[in-house]
Every structure is written in structure tokens, then in C-alpha cells.
BATI-777662 format. One record per residue (C-alpha): x, y, z; residue in three letters. Coordinates in steps of 0.25 Angstrom, whole numbers, plus 5000, padded with zeros to 4 digits. Layout:
XYZala ...
This chain:
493248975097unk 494748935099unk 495649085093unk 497149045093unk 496948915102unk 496248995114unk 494649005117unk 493949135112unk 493949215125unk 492749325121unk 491649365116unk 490849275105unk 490849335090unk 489849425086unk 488849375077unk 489249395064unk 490749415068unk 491749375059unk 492949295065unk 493949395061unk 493449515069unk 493049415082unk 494349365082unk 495049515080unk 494149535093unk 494849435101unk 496149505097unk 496549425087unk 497049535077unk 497949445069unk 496749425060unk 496349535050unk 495349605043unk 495649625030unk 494449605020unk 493149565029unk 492849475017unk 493849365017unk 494549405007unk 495849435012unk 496149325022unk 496949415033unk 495949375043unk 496049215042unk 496149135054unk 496048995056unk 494648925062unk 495048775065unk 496148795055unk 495548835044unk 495848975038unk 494649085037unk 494349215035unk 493849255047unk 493549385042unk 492249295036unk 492249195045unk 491049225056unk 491749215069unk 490449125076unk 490949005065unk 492249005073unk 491648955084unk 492248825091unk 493348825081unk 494648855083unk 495248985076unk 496749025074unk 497249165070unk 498649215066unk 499049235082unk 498749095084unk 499349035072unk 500549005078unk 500948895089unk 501348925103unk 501949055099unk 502749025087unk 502349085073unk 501748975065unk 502448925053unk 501649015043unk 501849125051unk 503249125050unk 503449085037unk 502649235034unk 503649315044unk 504749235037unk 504149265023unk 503749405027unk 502449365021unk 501749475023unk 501849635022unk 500749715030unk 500449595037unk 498849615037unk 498549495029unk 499749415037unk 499049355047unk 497949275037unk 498849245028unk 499649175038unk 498349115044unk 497949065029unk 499249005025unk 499548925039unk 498148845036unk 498448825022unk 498648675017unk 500048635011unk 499948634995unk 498748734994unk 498648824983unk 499148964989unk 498449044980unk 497048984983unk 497348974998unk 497749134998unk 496749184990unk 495749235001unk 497249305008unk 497649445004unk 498849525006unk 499249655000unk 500449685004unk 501449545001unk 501149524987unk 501049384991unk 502549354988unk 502949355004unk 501649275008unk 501949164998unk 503449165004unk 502849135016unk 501849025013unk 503248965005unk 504148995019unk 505149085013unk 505749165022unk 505949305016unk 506649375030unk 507949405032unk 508649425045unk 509149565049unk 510649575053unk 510849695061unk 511149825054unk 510949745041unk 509349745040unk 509149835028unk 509149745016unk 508649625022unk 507249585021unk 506749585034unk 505549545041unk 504549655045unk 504549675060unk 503249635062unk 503249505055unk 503049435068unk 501849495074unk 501149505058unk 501449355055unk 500849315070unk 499649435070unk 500249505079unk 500349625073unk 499349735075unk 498649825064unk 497849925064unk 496549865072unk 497249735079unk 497049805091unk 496049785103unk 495449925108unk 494449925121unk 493150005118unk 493550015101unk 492350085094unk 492150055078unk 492150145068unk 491250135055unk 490850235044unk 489750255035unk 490150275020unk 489550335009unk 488750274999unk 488950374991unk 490150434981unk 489750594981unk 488650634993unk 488450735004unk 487850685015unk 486450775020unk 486550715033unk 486950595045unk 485950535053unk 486750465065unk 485750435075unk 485450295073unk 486850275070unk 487250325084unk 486150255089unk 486650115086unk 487250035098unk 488750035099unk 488850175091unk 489650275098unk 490050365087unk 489350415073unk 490250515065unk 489850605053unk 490350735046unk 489550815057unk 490550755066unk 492050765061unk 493050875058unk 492850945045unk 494250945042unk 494650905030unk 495750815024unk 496250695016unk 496350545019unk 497850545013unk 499050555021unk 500150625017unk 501150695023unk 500850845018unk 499350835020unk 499050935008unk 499350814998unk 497950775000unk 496550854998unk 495850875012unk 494650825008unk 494250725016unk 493350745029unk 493150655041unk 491650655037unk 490950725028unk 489650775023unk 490050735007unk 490450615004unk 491250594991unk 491450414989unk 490650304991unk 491150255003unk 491650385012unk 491350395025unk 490150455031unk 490150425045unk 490550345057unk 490050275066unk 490650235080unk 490250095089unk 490749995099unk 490649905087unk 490749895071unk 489349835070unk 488749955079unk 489850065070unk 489249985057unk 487949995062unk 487850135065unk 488350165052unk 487250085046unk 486250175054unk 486850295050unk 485850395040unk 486450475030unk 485750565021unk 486550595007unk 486450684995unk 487150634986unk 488150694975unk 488650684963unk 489950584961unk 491050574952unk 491750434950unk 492750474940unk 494050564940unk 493850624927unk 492250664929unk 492650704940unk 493750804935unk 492650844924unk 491750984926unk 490550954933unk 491050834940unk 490650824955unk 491450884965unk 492150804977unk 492950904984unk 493051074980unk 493051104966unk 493951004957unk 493850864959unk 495350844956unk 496250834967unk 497550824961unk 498250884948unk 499550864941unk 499850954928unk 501150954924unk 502050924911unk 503650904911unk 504150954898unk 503250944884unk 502250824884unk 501750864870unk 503150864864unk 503450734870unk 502350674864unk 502650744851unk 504250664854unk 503750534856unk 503850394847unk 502850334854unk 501850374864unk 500750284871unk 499450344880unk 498250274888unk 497450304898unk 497550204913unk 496750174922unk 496950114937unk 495950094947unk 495750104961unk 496550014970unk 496149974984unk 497349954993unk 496749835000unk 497649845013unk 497249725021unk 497049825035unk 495849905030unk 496050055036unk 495650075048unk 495950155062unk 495750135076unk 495950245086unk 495850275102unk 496050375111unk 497550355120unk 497550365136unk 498050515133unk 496850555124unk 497550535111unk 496950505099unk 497650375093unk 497250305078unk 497950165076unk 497750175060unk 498050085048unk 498750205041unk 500050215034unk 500150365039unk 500050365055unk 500550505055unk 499950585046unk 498550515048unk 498850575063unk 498950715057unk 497650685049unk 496850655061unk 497450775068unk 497050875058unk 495750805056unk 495350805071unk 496050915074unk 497050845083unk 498550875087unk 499250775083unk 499850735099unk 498350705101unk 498350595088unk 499250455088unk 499250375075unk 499650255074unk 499650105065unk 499949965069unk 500349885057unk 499449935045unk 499049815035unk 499149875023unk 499250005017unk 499750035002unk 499450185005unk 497950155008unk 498250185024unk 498850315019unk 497450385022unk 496650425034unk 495350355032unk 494950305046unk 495950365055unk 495050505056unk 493750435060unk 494350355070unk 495050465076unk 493750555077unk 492950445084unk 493950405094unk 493950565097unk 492350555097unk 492250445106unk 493650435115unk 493650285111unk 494250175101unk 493750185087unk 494150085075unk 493850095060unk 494250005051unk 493849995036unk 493249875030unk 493849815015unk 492649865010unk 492750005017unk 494349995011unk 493849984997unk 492750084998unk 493150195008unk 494750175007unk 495750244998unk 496050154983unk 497250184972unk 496850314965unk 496250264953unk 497150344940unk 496650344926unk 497950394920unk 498350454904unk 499750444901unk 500150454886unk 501950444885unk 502750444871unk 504150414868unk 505350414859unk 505550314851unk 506950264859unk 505750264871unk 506050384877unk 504950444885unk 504650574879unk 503150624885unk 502250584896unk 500850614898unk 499950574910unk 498450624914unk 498250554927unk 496750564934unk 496850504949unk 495550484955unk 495450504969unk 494150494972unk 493450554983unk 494750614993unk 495950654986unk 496950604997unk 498250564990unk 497450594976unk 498650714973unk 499650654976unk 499450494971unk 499250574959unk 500450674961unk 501350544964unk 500550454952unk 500850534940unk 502350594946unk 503150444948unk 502550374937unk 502950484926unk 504250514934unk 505050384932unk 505050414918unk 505950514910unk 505150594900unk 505250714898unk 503750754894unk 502750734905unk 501550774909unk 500450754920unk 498950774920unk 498450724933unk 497150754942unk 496750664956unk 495250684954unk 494150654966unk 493250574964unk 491850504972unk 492550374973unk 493350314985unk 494650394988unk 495850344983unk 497150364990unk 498750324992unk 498850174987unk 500450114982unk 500950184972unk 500250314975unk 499750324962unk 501150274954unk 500350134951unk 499250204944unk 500050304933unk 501250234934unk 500150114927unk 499950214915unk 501450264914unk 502050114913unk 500850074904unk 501150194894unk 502550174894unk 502550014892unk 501650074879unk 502550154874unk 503850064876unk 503149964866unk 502650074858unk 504350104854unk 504649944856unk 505449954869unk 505449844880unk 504549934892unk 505849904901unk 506749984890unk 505750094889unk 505650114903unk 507250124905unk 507150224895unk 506250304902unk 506450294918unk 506950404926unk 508350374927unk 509550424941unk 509450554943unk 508350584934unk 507350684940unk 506050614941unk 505050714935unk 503550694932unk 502450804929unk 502150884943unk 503350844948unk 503550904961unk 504450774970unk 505750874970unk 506350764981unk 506050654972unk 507250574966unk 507950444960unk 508750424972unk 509050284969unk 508850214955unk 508350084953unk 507550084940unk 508350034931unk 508649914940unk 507149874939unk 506749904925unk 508049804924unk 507649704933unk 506249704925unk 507049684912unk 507549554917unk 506249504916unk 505449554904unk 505649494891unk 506149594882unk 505349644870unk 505949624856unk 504949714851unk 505949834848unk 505949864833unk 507249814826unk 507149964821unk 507350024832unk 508550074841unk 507950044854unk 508549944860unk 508349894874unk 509549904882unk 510249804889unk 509649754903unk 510649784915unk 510749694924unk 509749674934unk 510049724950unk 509649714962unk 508949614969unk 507849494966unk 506949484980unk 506049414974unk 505549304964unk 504249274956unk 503449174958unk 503049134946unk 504549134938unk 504949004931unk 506249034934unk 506449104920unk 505949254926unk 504949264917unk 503849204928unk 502949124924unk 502349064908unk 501049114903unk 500049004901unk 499748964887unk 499049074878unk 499149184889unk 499649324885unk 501049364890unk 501649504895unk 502649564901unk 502449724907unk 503449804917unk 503249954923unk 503950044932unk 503650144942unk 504350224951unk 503950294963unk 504450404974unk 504850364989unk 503950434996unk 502850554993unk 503250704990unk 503350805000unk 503850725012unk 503650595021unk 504250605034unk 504450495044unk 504950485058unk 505750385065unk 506350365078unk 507350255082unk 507550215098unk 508350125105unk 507550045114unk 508049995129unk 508149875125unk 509149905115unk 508249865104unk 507550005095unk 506250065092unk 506050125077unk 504850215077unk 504250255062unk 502950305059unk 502650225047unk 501550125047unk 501949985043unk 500749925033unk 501649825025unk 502749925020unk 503849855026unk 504249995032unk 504349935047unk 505349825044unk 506349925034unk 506250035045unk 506749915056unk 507849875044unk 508350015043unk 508450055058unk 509049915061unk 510049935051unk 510450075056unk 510450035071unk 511249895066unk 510249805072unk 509149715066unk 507649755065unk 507049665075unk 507849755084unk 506949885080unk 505549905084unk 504849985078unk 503650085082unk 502950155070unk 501750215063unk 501250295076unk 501150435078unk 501950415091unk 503050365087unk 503650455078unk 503350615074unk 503150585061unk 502950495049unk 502150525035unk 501750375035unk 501950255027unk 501550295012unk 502250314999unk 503350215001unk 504050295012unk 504150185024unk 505650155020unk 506050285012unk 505550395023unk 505350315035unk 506150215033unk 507450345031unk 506750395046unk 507050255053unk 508350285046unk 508850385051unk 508050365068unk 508850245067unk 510250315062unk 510050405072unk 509950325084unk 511050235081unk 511950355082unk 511350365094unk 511650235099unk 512850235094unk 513150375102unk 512650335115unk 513450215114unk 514650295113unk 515050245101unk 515950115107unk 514950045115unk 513950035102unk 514649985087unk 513749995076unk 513649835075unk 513149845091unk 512049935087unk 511149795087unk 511649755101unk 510349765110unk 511049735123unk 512049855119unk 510949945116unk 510149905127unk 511149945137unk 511550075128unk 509950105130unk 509950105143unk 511050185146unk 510750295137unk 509650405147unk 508750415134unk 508350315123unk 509050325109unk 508050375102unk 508350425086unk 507350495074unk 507350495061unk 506750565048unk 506450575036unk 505750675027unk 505650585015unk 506150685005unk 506850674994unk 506250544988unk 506750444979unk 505950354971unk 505750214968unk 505650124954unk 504749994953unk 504649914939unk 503749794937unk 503649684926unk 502649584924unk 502549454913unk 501149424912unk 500049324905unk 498849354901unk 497649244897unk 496849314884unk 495849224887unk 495549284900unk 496249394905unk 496949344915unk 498449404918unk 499249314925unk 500749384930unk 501849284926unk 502849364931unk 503149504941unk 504449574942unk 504449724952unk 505749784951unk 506149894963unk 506849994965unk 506850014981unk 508250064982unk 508750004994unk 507949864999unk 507649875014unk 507149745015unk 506949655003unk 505749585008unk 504949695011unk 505249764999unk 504949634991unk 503649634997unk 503249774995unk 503449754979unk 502849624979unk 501549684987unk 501549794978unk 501749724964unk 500549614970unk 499649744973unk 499949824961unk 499549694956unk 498149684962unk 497949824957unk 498349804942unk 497649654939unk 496449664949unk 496249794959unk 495349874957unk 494249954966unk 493049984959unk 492050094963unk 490450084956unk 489850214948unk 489350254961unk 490550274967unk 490650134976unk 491750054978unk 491249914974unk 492549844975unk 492449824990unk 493249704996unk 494449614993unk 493449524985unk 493149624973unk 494649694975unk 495249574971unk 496749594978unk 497849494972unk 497949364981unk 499149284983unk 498849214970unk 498849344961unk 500249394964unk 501349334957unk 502749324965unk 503649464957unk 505049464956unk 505549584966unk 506849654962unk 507549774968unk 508349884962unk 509749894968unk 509650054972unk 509950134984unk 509150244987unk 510050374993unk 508650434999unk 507950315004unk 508450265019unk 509650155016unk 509450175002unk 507950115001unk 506650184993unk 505250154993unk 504650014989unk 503149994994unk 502250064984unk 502950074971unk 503049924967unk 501549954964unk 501750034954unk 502249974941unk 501449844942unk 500149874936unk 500849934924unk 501649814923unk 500549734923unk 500049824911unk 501249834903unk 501249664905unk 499749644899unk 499949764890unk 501049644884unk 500349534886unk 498849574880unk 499549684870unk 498249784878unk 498649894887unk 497849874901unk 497550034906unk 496650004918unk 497049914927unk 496749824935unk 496949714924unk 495849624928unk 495649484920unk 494449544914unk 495149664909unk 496149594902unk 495049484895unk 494249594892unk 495549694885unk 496149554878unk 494649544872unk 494449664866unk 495849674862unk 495749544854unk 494549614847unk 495149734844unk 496649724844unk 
């Protein structure tokens, strides 16, 4: 075959190869896996033009023809035109699914329907908005002028390499003598195993290794990775002899080949006895229930109560319960997890992982291996997703051990299916919350029981609970609250950190109670809310409050329940009777960056077909910048012989943006421009330390680190020049620096840090106008609004496309997400196909605007803004067919069939 206009110099496929993985073999790591199915469309290619899946595409069908991959897109080294037009566009985030995107949209024919063409692509990081820019050629960048960089939307350094296939992730690399690693997983959700036979599985050809509890550490601890390790239980070991999910791991096998490792896994005899299970957080909490780990099955407990609940109540015009319930969400990353690791030419132990916490996953692996930590480097290429998934050690310690077992190469990396059955999901909540208040709306008693399962590890299980119930009751002012909250284990698959950090799930119940209770006393839900919401200034107080450095250090709430009034119809539903009288609407501020899609020009998006139901639905949510008790990062600014810099960080880049604001913030404190900066980060070498990149803290805590290294070393530079030679506006001057460079006997060289204490926190508020079809329950988004309070923008392009990708996920999770798990304990939602991930036809375009605050904490003003957009959309959703259809929906996701079948027995018993 002809690969990028050159003959195929090597070895013939395999039989039963698939084109991707022969083509990854000749090093052409530009295509990716992403699904194994066909399902996702990251690893297209062209074969004599046309566009495949190669990932299904046998690799012995390509023969004679004439295949083109993202490297060879281009002509004669110049980007092709769809290529640009995605750098240009931005069109991307991560950049995992880049590649076949670029490779589907360059083949397709002018005038085709988009939405059909994309169906078979996926991305879950855009949103969509940024990759239809760049199938329509709109050019999003804007070019840095030096010292000016911060508040313009520029382009991510890596642009370039993503939108050619340059760019490395985890696996794109090519190792000499790698071996491959496989597991054998449970088949059952509660067992102990009696005992391993191995023999034939060693005995298989190509097998080097076989690995089972007999052989590994029996130390234990958690998956999670926080940066006080006591947050989590230590109750995970490496391999054990009781195994508490369907799906956890039993063994492993080591061989010169996956086929060898999977056959040896195969061959592998174990005898069980099995035990009994429990599949439900609230049996499980009952006497008699089986035991997972100790003597309680629950892991985490809040108590608490802030004044007099009972009175409260007893206070109260009008008060509203219901019980919610919100299932398991898988994060779907495109890069599965995975980890490759090697011994170094000095002995060291190295890991290239695809983990948002390089550091602390180093400090795992040394406690668990009994390792210092000079004898352990860590470190990512770019990571294809996260979404807090990547904030867990769940390959990282088996490599390690078989690298140190065998002195060579090893590489695991999960398959989809292994992602939805032995990964980490959202923490499925079934949540109680009964409220009251006055009748001018006035909150006047809160109550919420909270169960969080957990399932069969309690890593992040405390504290997504902690963080869950605190946020979401926080942002209002009530004087009566109180919390009844247990994290319970269960036999199920693990859940773990996922966006939101379990905001998304109560905050669901909260919004959905208040919207209740606000047409319970006749008031417009935006009118209620600016009633309630925690004000400037205001302690922010919840049940078990314990964040003593959390504050309202810049306030943008108002400003977005505003912006959301400018686009909901007001409800003339208020009694002529009574004295409540909604106030006037100030003046929207800040900025419009973005418009949707489906406005007719009016604001009001799109019109309903004929004879559908029409609703209109808003939440807020509020969320703290960063997690309690510390996040440290590291930075270090140099500047280079050359007269250009170096920027090392220890945060891992996975489509947060936080690699193009930290270039933004040192170029603007150095007075140069971003393509000036490189940049060195997430590896253990590089800096001494960083807690990694989770709870929104890329821009707040590391971002206040690059800060201050890059402050720093312009006093440096500006000392060395003696003052004179260097002004401030020469600080861009490469031939200047270059010669001050060489002249000075050793390099300029400038950290920072930042402990990430005190915290501020940040508001979100969402409104949707919906239309529903009785006839079938289909729900059809007619317009989407997400207002923000990010305090100062960094660069309005990115933060556009972290609200966007987190309104399209929060999406997928409230109309169609959902991971299903069998009475025996299986997860039987296995794949892309039966997970149902929105496509570029199911998101609509939402109108972004940005609250005009400057924070005094966060670094030039800015505050966090990846996770919480999330948060308010699924009750949004709610509150919007809650209007439409006149029932309230408590157990999301609303599925078509869900609606028909509530519209149907409401129309029997109205």
C-alpha cells in the first residue's frame, strides 16, 4: 500500500489486524484510538480518498490502495486548507478527536448535510460551537501584542502540531523491546478468590510476566489523588485476594505482544468462593447488609444543622419536598487511561501517564513500591481528556511493578469497554431536600438528606460528598439548614472525581425545589433567586461548614441572573393581591462572546412546531476555586541563550486551556508575546512540586505560581541590565536579551508559588426555552443561554469553549447519559453505541456571557471557569419541562421514552 504518497517500507499486517493499529505501528501516531468500534471517528484516514474508520477497517483491505493520514494531509509542507481553517477556528480543545475530524471534514462534499456527515465523529470537549467555526472558516484567534496578551483570545500553543498530528499523547511514542500489559477481571461483584493457577498462563509463547496478590505489596491505599492523602480511605490494594465489583482486577499478565498478554489471560485458572453482594446504597447502610471494607459500609457522614430547622418550617408560607435521583455518568475521555513506563540509562523508574496529577501519582507509586522519590519520574504528553477521570491511579502502579519485575518497557492501556466497566463514573446521589418560605419568598428552612454511592473504593467518595451538599446550599441565605449525608460502598464500579465534584448532582435537587417553591408564592424563579442568593460580603455558610478560607472575593451573580432576565419571558402569574412585586431589571453588563445558533434574530431562538408544549427553565450554581486544605503549584521562569524564555509548570494540559493562559500571563509580565515562551510542564522533573490539574485550579493556583516566577525574573532582567540598557517596552527585544544572556555568568532563572489559600468562588446561571412534542416525548432545545462569573477573562475563546463544552456535556448527562449496571452487578452499558454521547447534531449553539468582576485573590483578577458551567444545566433543563409539560422530572436523564411515558400517565391522572 501507498501511506502519505510513499510505499510501505515493513512488515505485512497481521491477520486480523485493523488498519489503525498497523498504521500506528509504522509511526503514524496522528491517527487515534478512541472507541475500537467505529463509533467515534478519531481514527479516520482516507483509503483512495474516501474516509474510513480504520479502527474497523481490516488493514489486509488496504492493500494496493492508496491511504492518507492527518501527516499527509497537507501539500508539500503546507497545512491543508481544513487544517487551517481548524487552527484559525480553534476548533478543537484536547485535541484527541482533531485529527479525524480534520480527515472527515476535508473529504466531505460541498452542500452536504453536517449533521449526517458528523454523526459517526465525537468530541467531548468543544461542544461543537468551535468545530462548526471551523467547517464555516471563521477565524476566532486574535494576535497577541506584546505585554498586552491577557484578554485576548489566543491560540493555544500547540495548535500547530495538534491540527497537523504532530502532537504527542500518551502512547504516540515508539519504544524498542515494549512489553504489554493485560488484566484478568472479575466476573464477579462480592468473591474471594480460594486460589490462581498460572502455569499455563506462563506457559503461553511470548509471556514474560503473570502477576497476582501473592506477588505485590500489601500496602494499602486509594485510587484518588489529593493533595492531603487522608481525604481518601486506603482501601485499595495493588491485587487482592477479595474482590468487591464485577470488573476489578485479578491479575496480570506480561508478553512481547497483546495477543500473547490476552491469551495468557485467557489461560489463567482461578478458583472463587463467592459472597454475598449489595447493589444499593441504602441496603447496604441497613443491619445485616454485607460488609465491603471493616465494620460500616458508610464511608463518609455529614451531620450538621445551622440554627432551627423545625421552626423554620413551622415560619414558612409555603414549602416544597421530593426526592432526586441522578445516575452514574461515564466521563467518556477519548484517550482511554493508560500508562507506559521504562527504566532510564540511570536505573530510574520513569511512567509516561495520561494523569492529571503527575506529582502526586509519583508519591503513590513511592509509597506503594516502597520507593524514594529521586528514584521515580512522572510524567504526561498531551492527555486527551480528563474531566477529573485522570485524577486516579488506575494503571500507573501495575506498569510500575512490572517494569521493576522485568527491567523492560511495559504499556497498558484500557479499552472503551474496560473504561465503562473498570474505570471511575459520576457518584450516582439519590437526594431529599424539603425548603419552605415566607410569603415575600424569603428562604426561611432548608433540609437535605443526601445518600452518595460510592461503590466498591471510596476514593473522592468524602469529600465529592463534603463539596456536594456544602456549594449547593451555601449560595443561598437561609437561616435554617440542615444536612444528612452518608458516601456508602457499594459492589458496584467505583465512582470517583468527575466535573462538578458532586455540585451537578445536589445542586439538581436545590434548583428543582427552589423553582417549586417560587411558583408555589407566584414569583418569576429569577425574582425568587435574587431574593435569596448569598450577597458581597456575605459569609457563605452551609451545614458542616469547615472552608474558613472560603470567600466572595469578587461578585458577579447579580450580573448573570440579570443577563438571564433579558431573555426569559416574564411570568404574569403574580396575584393582583399580592405585594410582590418583581423589580425592575438592571441593565445587563459585561460582554456577549458568543451567539446561538438557532436565534431568529428576536432572542428568543427558535419557534416551536405546531402543537408542541413550550417551556422556559433557569438554575444557578456556585462553586469554590480550588479544594479545601491546600493546592500547591510550582513554577519556574528562565531566560534562555537565545533571548527567548522557558516556563516550566507541573500542570498537565488535557483541554483546560491552562498551557495557553499561563503563556498569556508570563508574556504579559515579561512585556513580550506568547510565542516567545516555551513552555515545559507536567513532569516530575521539571518543577519541586505541583498538586495537579483538578478542581478548576490551572489558572487560580498555578496560573498565580507562573505569576509571580515570571515577576520575578523580570526584576531580574531588568537588574542585570542595570536599569538603563533594558526599559520595560525592551523587555521583548530578543537581540537585547540574547546579548544580556550571554553576559551574565549564570542563567536568569526565577520561581514562584502559590499555596492556593484563601479561595474565592465562582457563580454560573443557565436558562433554557424548550419544546416538547406530547405525542412523543421528544424535547427539542429552542434556545440556551450560560451566564458566568469568571471574574477577570484571560482569554475569551477558551473560556468560551470551556462553558460551551461544559453546557454540551451537562447536556448528554441530563437528556441521554447514563451507565447502567445489571442485578448482578455488571455494567452492561459498555461502548459509545449503548452510552449514547451528544454528536454535533444534538447541541444547540448558547449564547455565552461574562460577568464584569475582578477577582482580588485569583492571578490578574481571574477565577476558575472549567468545571462549574456543568452544574446548573440539568436543573435548567428540569425547571424548563417542569413549564412545558406542568410534571416535575426527578431522575434524570430525560430520555424520550421517559417523557412519553410521565405525559401518559399524567394525561390519565392529572
Amino acid at each position: 500500500m501507498i501511506v502519505n504518497g510513499s510505499p510501505v517500507d515493513g512488515p505485512p499486517p497481521r491477520p486480523g489486524q485493523c488498519l489503525r493499529t498497523y498504521l500506528r505501528s509504522l509511526g503514524h501516531f496522528g491517527v487515534k484510538k478512541g472507541c475500537d468500534t467505529g463509533d467515534c471517528g478519531a481514527c479516520t484516514v482516507h483509503v483512495d480518498g474516501v474516509p474510513v474508520h480504520s479502527c474497523v477497517y481490516p488493514a489486509f483491505r488496504a492493500s494496493d490502495r492508496s491511504i492518507t493520514t492527518i501527516e499527509g494531509l497537507g501539500a508539500g509542507g503546507d497545512m491543508h486548507p481544513v487544517q487551517q481553517r481548524f487552527l484559525e477556528a480553534q476548533g478543537f480543545q484536547c485535541g484527541f478527536c482533531t485529527a479525524g475530524y480534520i480527515m472527515t471534514a476535508a473529504a466531505l462534499p460541498s452542500g452536504l448535510d453536517r449533521a449526517r456527515a458528523l454523526k459517526g465523529s465525537l468530541c467531548r470537549c468543544t461542544g461543537y460551537r468551535a468545530i462548526a467555526d471551523a467547517l464555516d472558516g471563521v477565524c476566532n484567534v486574535d494576535p497577541a501584542r506584546p505585554g498586552h496578551a491577557v484578554g485576548a483570545g489566543v491560540g493555544a500553543p500547540a495548535g500547530p502540531v495538534i491540527v497537523t498530528g504532530a502532537e504527542r499523547y500518551t502512547f504516540d511514542l515508539d519504544i524498542p523491546g515494549l512489553l504489554h500489559l493485560k488484566v484478568v477481571r472479575s466476573p464477579h461483584a462480592h468473591a474471594r478468590i480460594r486460589s490462581i493457577d498460572t502455569s499455563a498462563a506462563s506457559a503461553v509463547p511470548g509471556v514474560r510476566l503473570v502477576l497476582t496478590h501473592h506477588d505485590v505489596p500489601a500496602t494499602l491505599y486509594s485510587t484518588a489523588q489529593h493533595e492531603h492523602a487522608s481525604e481518601d480511605p486506603a482501601d485499595t490494594r495493588l491485587l487482592d485476594d477479595t474482590v468487591r465489583f464485577a470488573g476489578q482486577r485479578v491479575a496480570a499478565v506480561v508478553a512481547s505482544s497483546e495477543a500473547a498478554a490476552e491469551e495468557g489471560c485467557r489461560a489463567l485458572r482461578v478458583e472463587w468462593e463467592v459472597l454475598p453482594a449489595v447493589f444499593d446504597p441504602v441496603a447496604a447502610m441497613a443491619p445485616g447488609a454485607p460488609l465491603l471494607h471493616g465494620d460500616t459500609n458508610v464511608v463518609g457522614r455529614l451531620r450538621d444543622e445551622l440554627g432551627d430547622v423545625a421552626a423554620g418550617f413551622a415560619a414558612g408560607a409555603a414549602e416544597f419536598e421530593a426526592v432526586f435521583r441522578t445516575p452514574r455518568v461515564q466521563h467518556a475521555a477519548l484517550e482511554t487511561h493508560g500508562s507506559v513506563g521504562w527504566l532510564d540509562d540511570d536505573g530510574r523508574l520513569v511512567v509516561r501517564s495520561s494523569t492529571q496529577t503527575p506529582f502526586l501519582t509519583r508519591r503513590a507509586l513511592c509509597r506503594v513500591l516502597d520507593l524514594p522519590p529521586s528514584a521515580v519520574r512522572v510524567l504526561t504528553g498531551r492527555v486527551g481528556g480528563g474531566f477529573g477521570g485522570k485524577q486516579e491511579m488506575l494503571t500507573e502502579d501495575l506498569v510500575a511493578l512490572a517494569v521493576l519485575r522485568t527491567g523492560s518497557p511495559v504499556k497498558w492501556e484500557f479499552t472503551r469497554a474496560e473504561q465503562f466497566t473498570a474505570a471511575t463514573t459520576r457518584h450516582a446521589f439519590t437526594v431529599r431536600l424539603r425548603a419552605a418560605a415566607a410569603a415575600d419568598g424569603t428562604l426561611t428552612a432548608m433540609d437535605l438528606e443526601a445518600v452518595s454511592d460510592t461503590g466498591a473504593y471510596g476514593n473522592h467518595g468524602p469529600a465529592v460528598l463534603f463539596h456536594g451538599c456544602h456549594e449547593s446550599l451555601a449560595v443561598y441565605r437561609c437561616p435554617n439548614k440542615r444536612t444528612d449525608a452518608h458516601a456508602v460502598y457499594t459492589n458496584t464500579v467505583p465512582a470517583g472525581a468527575f466535573r462538578g465534584y458532586g455540585l451537578g448532582q445536589v445542586s439538581f435537587a436545590v434548583e428543582s425545589v427552589l423553582d417549586e417553591l417560587a411558583r408555589a408564592l407566584f414569583l418569576d424563579p429569577i425574582t425568587f433567586r435574587e431574593r435569596n442568593v448569598v450577597r458581597p460580603g456575605e459569609p457563605l455558610t452551609a451545614p458542616g461548614d469547615h472552608a474558613d478560607d472560603l470567600t466572595i472575593a469578587s461578585y458577579g451573580l447579580d450580573q448573570c441572573l440579570s443577563h438571564l432576565r433579558s431573555h426569559a419571558a416574564p411570568r404574569p402569574s403574580t396575584p393582583p393581591s399580592s405585594s410582590s412585586v418583581p423589580p425592575s431589571p438592571p441593565a445587563p453588563s459585561g460582554v456577549v462572546i458568543g451567539g446561538g445558533a438557532l436565534s431568529d434574530g428576536s432572542g428568543r431562538g427558535a419557534e416551536a412546531p405546531s402543537g408542541w408544549l413550550v417551556g422556559e427553565g433557569m438554575a444557578i450554581a456556585m462553586i469554590a476555586a480550588g479544594p479545601p486544605g491546600g493546592h500547591f503549584a510550582d513554577a519556574v521562569a528562565t531566560l534562555r541563550p537565545d533571548g527567548t524564555y522557558e516556563l516550566a509548570v507541573g500542570t498537565a494540559e488535557f483541554g483546560n486551556g491552562s498551557t495557553t493562559v499561563h503563556a498569556q500571563i508570563a508574556a504579559d509580565a515579561l512585556g513580550t508575546t506568547p510565542d516567545r515562551i516555551t513552555i515545559r510542564q507536567s513532569d516530575t522533573d521539571v518543577v519541586p512540586h505541583d498538586t495537579g490539574a483538578f478542581a478548576s485550579t490551572g489558572v487560580v493556583v498555578a496560573g498565580k505560581a507562573v505569576l509571580h516566577a515570571a515577576r520575578a525574573l523580570r526584576v531580574q532582567i531588568l537588574d542585570a541590565s542595570g536599569g538603563t540598557d533594558l526599559t520595560a517596552d525592551a523587555v521583548t527585544d530578543g537581540p537585547t536579551l540574547k546579548e544580556l544572556a550571554a553576559r551574565t555568568p549564570h542563567p536568569l532563572r526565577a520561581e514562584g508559588h502559590w499555596a492556593g489559600s484563601p479561595r474565592s468562588v465562582a457563580f454560573n446561571a443557565h436558562w433554557f426555552r424548550i419544546a416538547v412534542d406530547p405525542r412523543t416525548g421528544e424535547l427539542r432545545i429552542l434556545s440556551s443561554v450560560h451566564s458566568a462569573d469568571a471574574g477577570t477573562v484571560m482569554n475569551p475563546l477558551q473560556i468560551r469553549g470551556q462553558i460551551e463544552g461544559g453546557v454540551a456535556q451537562a447536556i448528554g448527562a441530563a437528556l441521554s447519559e447514563h451507565v447502567d449496571i445489571n442485578p448482578e452487578g455488571h455494567v452492561t452499558t459498555a461502548g459509545f453505541r449503548q452510552y449514547h454521547l451528544p454528536t454535533f447534531a444534538d447541541i444547540p449553539r448558547t449564547e455565552v456571557h461574562l460577568a464584569d468582576t475582578d477577582d482580588t485573590i485569583g492571578p490578574l483578577g481571574a477565577k476558575s471557569m472549567s468545571e462549574s458551567p456543568f452544574n446548573p444545566v440539568a436543573p435548567a433543563l428540569a425547571n424548563a419541562l417542569r413549564d412545558a409539560t406542568g410534571i416535575r422530572f426527578t431522575d434524570p436523564p430525560f430520555t424520550r421514552d421517559r417523557i412519553w411515558l410521565a405525559l401518559s400517565r399524567h394525561a390519565d391522572h392529572p
